[in-house]
FITORKE-717077 format. One record per residue: x, y, z of N, C-alpha, C, O, CB in turn; residue in three letters. Coordinates in steps of 0.001 Angstrom, whole numbers, m for minus. Glycine has a CB too. Layout:
BEGIN
@nu X; nv Y; nw Z; cau X; cav Y; caw Z; cu X; cv Y; cw Z; ou X; ov Y; ow Z; cbu X; cbv Y; cbw Z; r ALA
...
***
This chain:
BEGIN
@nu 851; nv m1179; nw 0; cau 0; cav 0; caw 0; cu 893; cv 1237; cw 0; ou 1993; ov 1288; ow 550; cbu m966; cbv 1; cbw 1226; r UNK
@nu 411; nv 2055; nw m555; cau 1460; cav 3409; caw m1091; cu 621; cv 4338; cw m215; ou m588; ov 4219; ow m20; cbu 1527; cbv 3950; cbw m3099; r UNK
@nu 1742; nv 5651; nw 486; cau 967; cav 6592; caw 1307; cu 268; cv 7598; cw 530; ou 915; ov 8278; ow m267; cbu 1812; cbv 7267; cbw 2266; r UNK
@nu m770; nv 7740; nw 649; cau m759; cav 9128; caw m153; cu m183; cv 10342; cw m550; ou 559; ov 10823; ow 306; cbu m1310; cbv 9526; cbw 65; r UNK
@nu m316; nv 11093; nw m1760; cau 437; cav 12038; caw m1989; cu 440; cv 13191; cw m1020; ou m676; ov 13709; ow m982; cbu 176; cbv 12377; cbw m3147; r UNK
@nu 971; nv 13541; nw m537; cau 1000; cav 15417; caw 445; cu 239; cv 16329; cw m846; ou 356; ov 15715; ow m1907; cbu 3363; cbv 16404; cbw 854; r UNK
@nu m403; nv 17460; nw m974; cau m556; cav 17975; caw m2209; cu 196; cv 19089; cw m1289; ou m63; ov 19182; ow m89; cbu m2128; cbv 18124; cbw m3083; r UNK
@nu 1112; nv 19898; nw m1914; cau 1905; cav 20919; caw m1890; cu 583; cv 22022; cw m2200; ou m437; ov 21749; ow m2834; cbu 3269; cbv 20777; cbw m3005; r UNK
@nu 993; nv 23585; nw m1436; cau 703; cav 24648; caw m1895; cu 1115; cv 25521; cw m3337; ou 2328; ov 25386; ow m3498; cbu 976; cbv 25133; cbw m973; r UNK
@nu 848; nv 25898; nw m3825; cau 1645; cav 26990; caw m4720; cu 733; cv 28041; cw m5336; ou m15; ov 27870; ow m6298; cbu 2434; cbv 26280; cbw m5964; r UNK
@nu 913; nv 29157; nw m4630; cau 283; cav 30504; caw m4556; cu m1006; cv 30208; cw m4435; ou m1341; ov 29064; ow m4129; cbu 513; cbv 31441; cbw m5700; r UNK
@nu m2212; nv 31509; nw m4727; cau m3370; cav 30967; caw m4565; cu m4248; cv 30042; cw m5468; ou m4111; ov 30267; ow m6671; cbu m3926; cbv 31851; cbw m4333; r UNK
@nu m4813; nv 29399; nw m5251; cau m6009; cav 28419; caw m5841; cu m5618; cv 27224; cw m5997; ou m4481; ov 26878; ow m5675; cbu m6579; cbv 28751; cbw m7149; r UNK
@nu m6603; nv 26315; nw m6574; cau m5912; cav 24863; caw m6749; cu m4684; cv 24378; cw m6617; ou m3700; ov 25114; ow m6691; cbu m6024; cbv 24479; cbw m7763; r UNK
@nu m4590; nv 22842; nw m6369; cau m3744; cav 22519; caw m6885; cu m3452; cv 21746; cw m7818; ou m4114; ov 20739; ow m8070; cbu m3365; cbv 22382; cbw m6348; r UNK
@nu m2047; nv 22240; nw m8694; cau m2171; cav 21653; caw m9672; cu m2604; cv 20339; cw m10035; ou m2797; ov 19484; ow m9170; cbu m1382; cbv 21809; cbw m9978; r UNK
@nu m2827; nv 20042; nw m11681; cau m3645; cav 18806; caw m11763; cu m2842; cv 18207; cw m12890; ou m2441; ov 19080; ow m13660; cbu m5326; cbv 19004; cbw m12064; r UNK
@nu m2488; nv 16988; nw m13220; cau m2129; cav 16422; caw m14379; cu m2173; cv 15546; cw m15137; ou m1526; ov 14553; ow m14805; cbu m1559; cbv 16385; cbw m14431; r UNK
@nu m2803; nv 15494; nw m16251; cau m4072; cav 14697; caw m16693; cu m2962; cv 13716; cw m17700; ou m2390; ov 14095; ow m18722; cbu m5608; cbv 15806; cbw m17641; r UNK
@nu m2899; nv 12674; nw m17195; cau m2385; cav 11252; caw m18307; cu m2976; cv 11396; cw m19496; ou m2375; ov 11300; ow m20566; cbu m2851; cbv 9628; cbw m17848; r UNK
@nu m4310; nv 11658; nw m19357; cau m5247; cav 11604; caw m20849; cu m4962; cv 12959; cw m21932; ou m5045; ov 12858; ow m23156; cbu m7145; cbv 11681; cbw m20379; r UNK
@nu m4697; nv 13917; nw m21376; cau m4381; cav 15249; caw m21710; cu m2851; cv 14937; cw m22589; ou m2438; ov 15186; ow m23721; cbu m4287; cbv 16310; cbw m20181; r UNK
@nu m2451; nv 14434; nw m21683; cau m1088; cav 13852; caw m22687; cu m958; cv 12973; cw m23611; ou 24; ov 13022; ow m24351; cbu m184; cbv 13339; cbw m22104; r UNK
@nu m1713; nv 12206; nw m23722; cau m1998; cav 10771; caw m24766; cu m2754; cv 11648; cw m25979; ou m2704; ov 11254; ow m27144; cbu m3300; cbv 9224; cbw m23924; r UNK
@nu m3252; nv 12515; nw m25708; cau m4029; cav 13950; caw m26441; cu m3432; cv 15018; cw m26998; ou m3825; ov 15895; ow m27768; cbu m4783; cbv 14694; cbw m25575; r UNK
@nu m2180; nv 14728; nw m26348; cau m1249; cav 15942; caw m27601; cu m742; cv 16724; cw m26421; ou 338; ov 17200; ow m26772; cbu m2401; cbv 17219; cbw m29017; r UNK
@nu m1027; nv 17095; nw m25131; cau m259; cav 17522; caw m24417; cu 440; cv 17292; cw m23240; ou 14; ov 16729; ow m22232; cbu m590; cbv 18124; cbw m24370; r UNK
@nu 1789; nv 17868; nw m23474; cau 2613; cav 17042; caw m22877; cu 2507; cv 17606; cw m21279; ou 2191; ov 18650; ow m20708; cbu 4104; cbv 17072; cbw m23622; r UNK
@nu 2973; nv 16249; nw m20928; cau 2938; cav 16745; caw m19031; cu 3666; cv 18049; cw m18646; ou 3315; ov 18916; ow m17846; cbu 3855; cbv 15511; cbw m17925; r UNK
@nu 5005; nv 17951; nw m19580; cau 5800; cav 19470; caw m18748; cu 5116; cv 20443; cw m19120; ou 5271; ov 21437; ow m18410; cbu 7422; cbv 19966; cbw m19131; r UNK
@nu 3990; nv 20618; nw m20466; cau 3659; cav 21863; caw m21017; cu 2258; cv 21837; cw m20262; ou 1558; ov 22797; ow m20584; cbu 3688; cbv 21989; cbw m22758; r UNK
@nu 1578; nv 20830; nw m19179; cau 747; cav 20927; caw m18475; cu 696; cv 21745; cw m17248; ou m144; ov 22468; ow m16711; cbu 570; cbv 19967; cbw m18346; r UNK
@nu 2029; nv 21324; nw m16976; cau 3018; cav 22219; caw m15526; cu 3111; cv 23563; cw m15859; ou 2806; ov 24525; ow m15154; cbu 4838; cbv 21730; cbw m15249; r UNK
@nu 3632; nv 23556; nw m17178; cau 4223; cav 24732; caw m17601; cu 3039; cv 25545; cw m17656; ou 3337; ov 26478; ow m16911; cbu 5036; cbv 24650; cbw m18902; r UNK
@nu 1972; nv 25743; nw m18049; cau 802; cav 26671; caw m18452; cu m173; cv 26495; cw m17208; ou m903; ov 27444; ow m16925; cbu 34; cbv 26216; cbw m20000; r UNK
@nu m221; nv 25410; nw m16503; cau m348; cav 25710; caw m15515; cu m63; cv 27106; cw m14009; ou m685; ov 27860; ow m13260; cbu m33; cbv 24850; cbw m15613; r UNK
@nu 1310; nv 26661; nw m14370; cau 2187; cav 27770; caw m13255; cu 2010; cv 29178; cw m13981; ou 1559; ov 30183; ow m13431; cbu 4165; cbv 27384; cbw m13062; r UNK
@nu 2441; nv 29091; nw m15319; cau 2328; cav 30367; caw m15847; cu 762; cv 30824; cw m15691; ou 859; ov 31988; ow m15300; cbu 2854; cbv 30353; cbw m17365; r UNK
@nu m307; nv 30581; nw m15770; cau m1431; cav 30803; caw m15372; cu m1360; cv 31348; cw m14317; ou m1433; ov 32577; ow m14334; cbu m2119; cbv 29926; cbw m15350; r UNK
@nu m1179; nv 30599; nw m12904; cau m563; cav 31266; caw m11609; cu m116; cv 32386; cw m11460; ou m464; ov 33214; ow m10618; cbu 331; cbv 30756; cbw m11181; r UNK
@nu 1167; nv 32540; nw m12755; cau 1438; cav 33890; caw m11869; cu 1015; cv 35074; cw m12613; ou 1237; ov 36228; ow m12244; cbu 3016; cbv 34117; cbw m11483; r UNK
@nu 262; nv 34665; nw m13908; cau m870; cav 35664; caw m14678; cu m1544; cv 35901; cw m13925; ou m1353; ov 37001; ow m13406; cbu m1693; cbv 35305; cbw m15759; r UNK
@nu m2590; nv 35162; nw m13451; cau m3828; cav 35931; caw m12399; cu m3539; cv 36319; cw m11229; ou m4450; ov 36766; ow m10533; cbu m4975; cbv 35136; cbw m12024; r UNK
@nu m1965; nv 36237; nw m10620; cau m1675; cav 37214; caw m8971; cu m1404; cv 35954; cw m8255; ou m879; ov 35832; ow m7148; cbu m3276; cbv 38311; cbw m8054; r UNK
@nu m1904; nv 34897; nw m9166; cau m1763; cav 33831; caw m7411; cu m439; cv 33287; cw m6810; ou m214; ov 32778; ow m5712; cbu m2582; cbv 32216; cbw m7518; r UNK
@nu 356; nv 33548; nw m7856; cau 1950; cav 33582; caw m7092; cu 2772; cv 35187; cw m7419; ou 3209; ov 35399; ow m8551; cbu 3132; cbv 32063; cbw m7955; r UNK
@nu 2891; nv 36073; nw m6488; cau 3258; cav 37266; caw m6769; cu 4755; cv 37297; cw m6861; ou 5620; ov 36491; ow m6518; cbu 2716; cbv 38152; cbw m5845; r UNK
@nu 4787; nv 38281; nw m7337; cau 6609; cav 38616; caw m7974; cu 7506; cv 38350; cw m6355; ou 7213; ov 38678; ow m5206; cbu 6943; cbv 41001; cbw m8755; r UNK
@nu 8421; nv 37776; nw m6808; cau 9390; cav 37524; caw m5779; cu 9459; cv 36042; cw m4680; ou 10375; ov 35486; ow m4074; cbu 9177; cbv 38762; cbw m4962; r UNK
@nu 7778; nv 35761; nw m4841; cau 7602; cav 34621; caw m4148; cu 8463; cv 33222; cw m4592; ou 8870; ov 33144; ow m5751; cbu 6176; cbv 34427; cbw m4228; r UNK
@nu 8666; nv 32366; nw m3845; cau 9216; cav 31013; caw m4005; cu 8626; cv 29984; cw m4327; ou 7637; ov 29698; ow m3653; cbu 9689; cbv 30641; cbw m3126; r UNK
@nu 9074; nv 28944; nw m5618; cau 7843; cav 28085; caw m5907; cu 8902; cv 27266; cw m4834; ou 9902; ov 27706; ow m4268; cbu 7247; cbv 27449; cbw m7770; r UNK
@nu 8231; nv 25774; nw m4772; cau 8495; cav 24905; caw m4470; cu 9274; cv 24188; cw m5254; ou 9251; ov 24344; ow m6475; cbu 7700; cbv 24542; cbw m4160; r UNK
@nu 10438; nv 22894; nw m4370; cau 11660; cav 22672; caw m4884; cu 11090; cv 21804; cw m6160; ou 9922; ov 21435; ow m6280; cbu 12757; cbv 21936; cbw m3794; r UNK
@nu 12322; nv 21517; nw m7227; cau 11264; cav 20700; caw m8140; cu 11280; cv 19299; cw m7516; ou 10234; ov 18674; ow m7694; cbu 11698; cbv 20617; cbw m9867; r UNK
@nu 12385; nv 18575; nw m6718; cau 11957; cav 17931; caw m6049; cu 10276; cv 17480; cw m4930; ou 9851; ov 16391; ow m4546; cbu 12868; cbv 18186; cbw m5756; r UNK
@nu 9887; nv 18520; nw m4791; cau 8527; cav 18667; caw m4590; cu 7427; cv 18646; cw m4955; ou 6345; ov 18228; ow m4543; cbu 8378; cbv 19180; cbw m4389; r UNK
@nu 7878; nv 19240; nw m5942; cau 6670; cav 19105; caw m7286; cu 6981; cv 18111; cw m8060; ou 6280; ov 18192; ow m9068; cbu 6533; cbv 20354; cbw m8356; r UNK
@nu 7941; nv 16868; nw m8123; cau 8006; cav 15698; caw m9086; cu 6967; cv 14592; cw m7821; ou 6092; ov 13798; ow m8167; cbu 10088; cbv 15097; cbw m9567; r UNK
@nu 7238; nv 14762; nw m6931; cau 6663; cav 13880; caw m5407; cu 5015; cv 14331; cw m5872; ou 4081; ov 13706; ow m6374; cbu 7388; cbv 14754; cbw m3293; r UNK
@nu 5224; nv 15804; nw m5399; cau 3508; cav 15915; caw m4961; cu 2683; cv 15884; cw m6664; ou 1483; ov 16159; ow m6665; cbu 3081; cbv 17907; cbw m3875; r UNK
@nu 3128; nv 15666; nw m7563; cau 2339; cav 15412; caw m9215; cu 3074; cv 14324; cw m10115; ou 3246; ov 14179; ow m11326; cbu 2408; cbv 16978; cbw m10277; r UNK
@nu 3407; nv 13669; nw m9036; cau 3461; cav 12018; caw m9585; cu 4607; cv 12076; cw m11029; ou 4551; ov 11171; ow m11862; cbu 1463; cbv 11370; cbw m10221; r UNK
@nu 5160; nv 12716; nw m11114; cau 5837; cav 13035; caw m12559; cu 7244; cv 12861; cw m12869; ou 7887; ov 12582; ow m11856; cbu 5665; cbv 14373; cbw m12883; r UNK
@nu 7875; nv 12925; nw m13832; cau 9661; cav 12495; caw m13345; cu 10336; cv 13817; cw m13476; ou 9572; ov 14667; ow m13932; cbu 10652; cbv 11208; cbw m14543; r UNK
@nu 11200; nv 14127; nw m13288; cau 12177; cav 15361; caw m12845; cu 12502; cv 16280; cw m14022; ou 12747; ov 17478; ow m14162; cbu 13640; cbv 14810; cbw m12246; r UNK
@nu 12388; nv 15093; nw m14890; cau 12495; cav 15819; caw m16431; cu 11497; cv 16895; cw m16836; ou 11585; ov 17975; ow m17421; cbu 12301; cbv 14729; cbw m17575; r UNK
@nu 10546; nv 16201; nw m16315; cau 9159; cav 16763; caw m16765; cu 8708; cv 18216; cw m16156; ou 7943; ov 19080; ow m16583; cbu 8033; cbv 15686; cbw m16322; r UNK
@nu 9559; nv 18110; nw m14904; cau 9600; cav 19977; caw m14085; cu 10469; cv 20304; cw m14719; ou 10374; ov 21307; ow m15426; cbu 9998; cbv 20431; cbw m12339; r UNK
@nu 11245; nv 19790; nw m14682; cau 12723; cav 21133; caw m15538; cu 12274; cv 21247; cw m16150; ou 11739; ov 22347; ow m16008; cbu 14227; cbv 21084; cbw m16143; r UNK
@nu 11907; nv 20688; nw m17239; cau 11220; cav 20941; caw m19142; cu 10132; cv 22259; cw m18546; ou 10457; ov 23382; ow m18931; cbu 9869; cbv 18927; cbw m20177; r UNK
@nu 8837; nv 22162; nw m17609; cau 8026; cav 22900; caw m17408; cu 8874; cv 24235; cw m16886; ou 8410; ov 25354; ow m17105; cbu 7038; cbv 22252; cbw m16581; r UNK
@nu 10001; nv 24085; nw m16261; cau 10729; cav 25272; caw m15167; cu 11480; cv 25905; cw m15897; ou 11616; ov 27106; ow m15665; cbu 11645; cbv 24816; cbw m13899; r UNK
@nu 12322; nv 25183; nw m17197; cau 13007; cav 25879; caw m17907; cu 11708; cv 26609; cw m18703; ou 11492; ov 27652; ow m18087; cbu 14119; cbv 25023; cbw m18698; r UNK
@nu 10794; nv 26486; nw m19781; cau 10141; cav 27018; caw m20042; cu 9670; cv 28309; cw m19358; ou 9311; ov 29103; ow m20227; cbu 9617; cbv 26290; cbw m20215; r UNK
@nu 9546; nv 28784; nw m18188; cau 8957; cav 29511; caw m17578; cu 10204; cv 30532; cw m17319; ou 9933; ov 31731; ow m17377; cbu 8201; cbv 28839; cbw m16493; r UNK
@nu 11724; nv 30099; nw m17001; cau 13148; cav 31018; caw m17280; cu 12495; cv 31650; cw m18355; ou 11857; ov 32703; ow m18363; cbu 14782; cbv 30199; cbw m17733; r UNK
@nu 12803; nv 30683; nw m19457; cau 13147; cav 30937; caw m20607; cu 12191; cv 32507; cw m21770; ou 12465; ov 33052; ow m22839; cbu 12980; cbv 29360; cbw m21086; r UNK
@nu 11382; nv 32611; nw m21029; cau 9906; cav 33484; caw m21345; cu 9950; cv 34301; cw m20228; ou 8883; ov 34914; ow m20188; cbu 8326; cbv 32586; cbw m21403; r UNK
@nu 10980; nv 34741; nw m18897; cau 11115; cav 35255; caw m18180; cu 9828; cv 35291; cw m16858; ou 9844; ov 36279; ow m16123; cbu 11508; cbv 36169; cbw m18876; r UNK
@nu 9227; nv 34680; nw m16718; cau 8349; cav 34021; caw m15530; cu 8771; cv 34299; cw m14305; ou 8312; ov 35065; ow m13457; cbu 8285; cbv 32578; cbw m15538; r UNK
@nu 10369; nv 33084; nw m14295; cau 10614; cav 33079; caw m13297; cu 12011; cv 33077; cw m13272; ou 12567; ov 32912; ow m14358; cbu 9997; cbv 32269; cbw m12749; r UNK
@nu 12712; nv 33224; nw m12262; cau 13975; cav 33085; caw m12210; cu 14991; cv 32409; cw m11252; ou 15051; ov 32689; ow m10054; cbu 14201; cbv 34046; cbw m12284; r UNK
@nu 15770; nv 31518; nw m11854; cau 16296; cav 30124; caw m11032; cu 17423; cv 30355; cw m10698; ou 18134; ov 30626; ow m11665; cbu 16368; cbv 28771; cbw m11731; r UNK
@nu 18186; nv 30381; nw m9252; cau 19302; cav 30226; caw m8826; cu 20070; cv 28829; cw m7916; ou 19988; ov 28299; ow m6808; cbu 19255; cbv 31295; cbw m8236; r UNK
@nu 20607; nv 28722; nw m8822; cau 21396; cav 27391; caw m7635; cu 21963; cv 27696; cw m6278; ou 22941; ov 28339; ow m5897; cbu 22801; cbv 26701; cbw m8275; r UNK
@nu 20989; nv 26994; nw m5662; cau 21023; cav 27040; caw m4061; cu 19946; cv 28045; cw m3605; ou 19928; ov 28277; ow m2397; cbu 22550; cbv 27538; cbw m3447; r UNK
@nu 19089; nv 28646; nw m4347; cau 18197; cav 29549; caw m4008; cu 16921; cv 29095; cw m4321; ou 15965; ov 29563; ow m3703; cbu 18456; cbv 30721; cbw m4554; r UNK
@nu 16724; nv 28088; nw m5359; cau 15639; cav 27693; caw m5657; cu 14913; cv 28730; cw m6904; ou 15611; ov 29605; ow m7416; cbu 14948; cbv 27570; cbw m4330; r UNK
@nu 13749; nv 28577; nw m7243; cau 12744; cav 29154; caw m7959; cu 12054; cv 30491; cw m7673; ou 11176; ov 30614; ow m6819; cbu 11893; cbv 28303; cbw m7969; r UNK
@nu 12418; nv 31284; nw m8290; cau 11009; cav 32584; caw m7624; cu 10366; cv 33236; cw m8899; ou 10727; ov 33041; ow m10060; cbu 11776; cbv 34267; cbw m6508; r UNK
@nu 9482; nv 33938; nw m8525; cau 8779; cav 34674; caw m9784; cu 9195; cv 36317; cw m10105; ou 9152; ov 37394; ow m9510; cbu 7088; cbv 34639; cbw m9474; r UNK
@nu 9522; nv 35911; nw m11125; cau 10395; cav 37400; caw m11395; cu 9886; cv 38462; cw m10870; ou 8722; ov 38699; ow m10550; cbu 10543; cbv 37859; cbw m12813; r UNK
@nu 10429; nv 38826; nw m10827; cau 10545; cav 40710; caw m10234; cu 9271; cv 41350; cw m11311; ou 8230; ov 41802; ow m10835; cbu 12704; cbv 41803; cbw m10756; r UNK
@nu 9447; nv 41322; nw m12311; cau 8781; cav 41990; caw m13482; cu 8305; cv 40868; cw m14489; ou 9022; ov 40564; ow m15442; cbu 9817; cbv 43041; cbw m14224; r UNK
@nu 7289; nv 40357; nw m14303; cau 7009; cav 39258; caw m15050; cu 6539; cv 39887; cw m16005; ou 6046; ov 41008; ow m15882; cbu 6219; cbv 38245; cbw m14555; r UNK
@nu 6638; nv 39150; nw m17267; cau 6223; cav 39071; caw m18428; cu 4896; cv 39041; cw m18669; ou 4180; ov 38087; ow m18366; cbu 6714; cbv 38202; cbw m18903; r UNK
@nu 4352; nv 40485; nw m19440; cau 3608; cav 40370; caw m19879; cu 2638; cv 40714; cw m21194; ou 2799; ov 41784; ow m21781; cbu 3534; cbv 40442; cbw m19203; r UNK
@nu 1778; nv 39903; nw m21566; cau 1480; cav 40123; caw m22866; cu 182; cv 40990; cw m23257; ou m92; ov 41192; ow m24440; cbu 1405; cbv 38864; cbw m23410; r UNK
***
């Protein structure tokens, strides 16, 4: 018997969700994460400066492999979202991007 998952916080509202079927459907798990979070910090619910959680945390609490957060975490660098330091973890940019 397996313990249940902890579901982690991350900013306000739900938590995230990640649909196997959604992926067998054309989208991929990291770009589930990925538009997910970016959603987040579009509508306020993770504000500039805040800390996501380690990706170690988020591979545990959404069942997923490690690849699959980086792929979602780099995406979110990469479009300026967020910004990643080694040994500091994840936060949401100062001036997020917007469209």
């Amino acid at each position: 018997m397996t313990a249940p998952r902890k579901r982690i916080v991350i900013g306000h509202g739900p938590p995230l969700r990640i649909s196997r079927a959604d992926a067998d459907a054309g989208t991929p798990l990291y770009r589930q994460v990925y538009l997910q979070l970016r959603e987040r910090i579009e509508s306020g619910g993770l504000l500039p400066g805040q800390r996501l959680p380690t990706s170690r945390a988020l591979v545990q609490d959404l069942g997923v492999s490690r690849n699959t957060i980086e792929g979602a975490l780099h995406l979110l660098v990469v479009e300026g979202w967020i910004v990643r330091r080694v040994g500091s973890g994840s936060v949401v940019a100062s001036h997020p991007v917007t469209e």
